[in-house]
C-alpha positions in Angstrom: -32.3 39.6 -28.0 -29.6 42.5 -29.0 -26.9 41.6 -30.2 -24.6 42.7 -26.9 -27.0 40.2 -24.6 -25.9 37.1 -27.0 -22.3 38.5 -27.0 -22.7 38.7 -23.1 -24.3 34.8 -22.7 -21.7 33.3 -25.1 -19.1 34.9 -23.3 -20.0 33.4 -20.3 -20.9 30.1 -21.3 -17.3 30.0 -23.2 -15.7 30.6 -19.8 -17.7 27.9 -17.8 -17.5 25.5 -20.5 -13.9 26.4 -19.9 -13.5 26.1 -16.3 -15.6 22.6 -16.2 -13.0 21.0 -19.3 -10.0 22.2 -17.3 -11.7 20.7 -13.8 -12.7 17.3 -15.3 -8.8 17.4 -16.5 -7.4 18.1 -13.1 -9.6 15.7 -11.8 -8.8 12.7 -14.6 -5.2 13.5 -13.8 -5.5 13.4 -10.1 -7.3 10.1 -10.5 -4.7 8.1 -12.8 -2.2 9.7 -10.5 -3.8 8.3 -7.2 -4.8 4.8 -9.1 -1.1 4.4 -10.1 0.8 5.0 -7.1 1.7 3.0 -4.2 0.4 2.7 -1.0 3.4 3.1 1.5 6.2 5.0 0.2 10.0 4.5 0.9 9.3 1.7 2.7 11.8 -0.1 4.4 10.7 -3.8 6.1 13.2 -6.0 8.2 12.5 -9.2 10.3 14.0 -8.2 13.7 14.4 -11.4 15.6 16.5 -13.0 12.5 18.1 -16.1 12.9 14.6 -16.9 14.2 15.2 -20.5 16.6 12.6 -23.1 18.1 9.5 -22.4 18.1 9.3 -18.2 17.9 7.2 -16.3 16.0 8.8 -14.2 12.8 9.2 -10.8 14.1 8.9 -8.1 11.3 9.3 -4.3 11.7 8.3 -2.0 8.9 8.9 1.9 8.1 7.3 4.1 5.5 5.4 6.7 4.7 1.7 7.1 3.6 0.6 8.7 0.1 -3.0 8.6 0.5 -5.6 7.4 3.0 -5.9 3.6 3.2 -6.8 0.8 4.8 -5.8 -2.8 5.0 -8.1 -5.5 4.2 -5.6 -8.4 4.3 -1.3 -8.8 5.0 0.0 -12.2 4.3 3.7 -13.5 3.5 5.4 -15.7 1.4 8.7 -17.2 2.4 10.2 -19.1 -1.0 12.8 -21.8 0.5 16.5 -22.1 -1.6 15.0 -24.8 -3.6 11.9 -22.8 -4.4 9.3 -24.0 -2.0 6.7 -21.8 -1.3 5.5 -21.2 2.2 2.6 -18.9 3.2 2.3 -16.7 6.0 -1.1 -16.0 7.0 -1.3 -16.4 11.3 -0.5 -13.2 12.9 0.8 -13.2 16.7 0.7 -10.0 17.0 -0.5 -7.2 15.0 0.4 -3.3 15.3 -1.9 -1.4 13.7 -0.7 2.3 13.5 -2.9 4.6 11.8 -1.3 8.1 10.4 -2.5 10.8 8.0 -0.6 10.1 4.6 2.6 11.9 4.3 3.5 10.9 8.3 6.4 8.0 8.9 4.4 4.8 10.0 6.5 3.0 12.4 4.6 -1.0 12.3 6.0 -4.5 13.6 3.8 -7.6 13.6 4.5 -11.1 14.3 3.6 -14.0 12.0 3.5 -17.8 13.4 6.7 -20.2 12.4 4.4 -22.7 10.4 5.8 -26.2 11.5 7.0 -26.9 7.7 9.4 -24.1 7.7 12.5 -26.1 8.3 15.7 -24.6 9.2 17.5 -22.5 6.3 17.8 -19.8 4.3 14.3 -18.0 2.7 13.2 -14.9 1.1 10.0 -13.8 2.4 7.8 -11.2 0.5 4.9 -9.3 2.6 1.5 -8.4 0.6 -0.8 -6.4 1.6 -4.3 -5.2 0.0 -6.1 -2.4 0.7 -8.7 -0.2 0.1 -7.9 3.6 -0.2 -9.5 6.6 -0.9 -8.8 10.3 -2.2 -11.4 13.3 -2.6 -14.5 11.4 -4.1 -12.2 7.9 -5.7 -12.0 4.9 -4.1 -9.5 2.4 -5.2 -8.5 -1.3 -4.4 -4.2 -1.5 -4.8 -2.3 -4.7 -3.6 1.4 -3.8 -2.9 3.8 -6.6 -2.3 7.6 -6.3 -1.0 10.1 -8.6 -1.1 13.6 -10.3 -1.1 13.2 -10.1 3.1 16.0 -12.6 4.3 14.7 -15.0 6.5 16.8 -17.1 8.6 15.9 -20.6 10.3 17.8 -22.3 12.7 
């Protein structure tokens, strides 16, 4: 081998070394970027039917905007009482499911069941959900949670 062939071949295995480091750092960036952000961005989550009376179901509407392509696994609420009680939230009514590619508003209500303990009063209900989403070849479990949603009882 001359000496402008080996010049030649560790020129070029410079620059692909080179392009495969800066790829696998694009790619380890895009990854802790995806893995650390939310789900649903600018959300904004209200419960419509508030002060909810007799035997109705908790109405909730919800607003925001998609980051990346997930899905939800499981939605269930909390509602902590004035004296700290701990209600959860788990029978939905009615569900509206509205699937949008990530960047889109996503205009959602559900309806949860009044569970018979929930007396009348004040509450502060906070909505998790857990999901699974995905984003070029990562797949990622995330479990975003929102709170301080005044609930009202009569």
């Amino acid at each position: 081998m001359n000496l402008n062939n080996y010049a030649l071949i560790k020129a070029a295995t410079n620059i692909i070394s080179g392009f495969s480091m800066v790829t696998l750092i694009v790619l380890g960036v895009a990854y802790m970027s995806f893995k650390n952000s939310f789900v649903y961005q600018d959300v904004q989550i209200q419960i419509i039917n508030n002060p909810v009376t007799g035997d109705k179901d908790i109405e909730f509407a919800m607003i925001g905007s998609k980051r990346h392509d997930c899905a939800s696994t499981r939605v269930y609420g909390t509602a902590y009482s004035e004296d700290n009680r701990a209600i959860i939230l788990d029978r939905f009514s009615k569900q509206y499911i509205y699937n949008t590619t990530p960047g889109d508003a996503i205009p959602n209500s559900w309806s949860l069941v009044k569970p018979k303990e929930i007396i009348p009063g004040m509450y502060r209900v906070s909505i998790t959900g857990e999901f699974v989403c995905t984003y070029i070849v990562f797949k990622q479990e995330k479990i975003q949670s929102y709170d301080n949603i005044l609930l009202i009882v009569k």
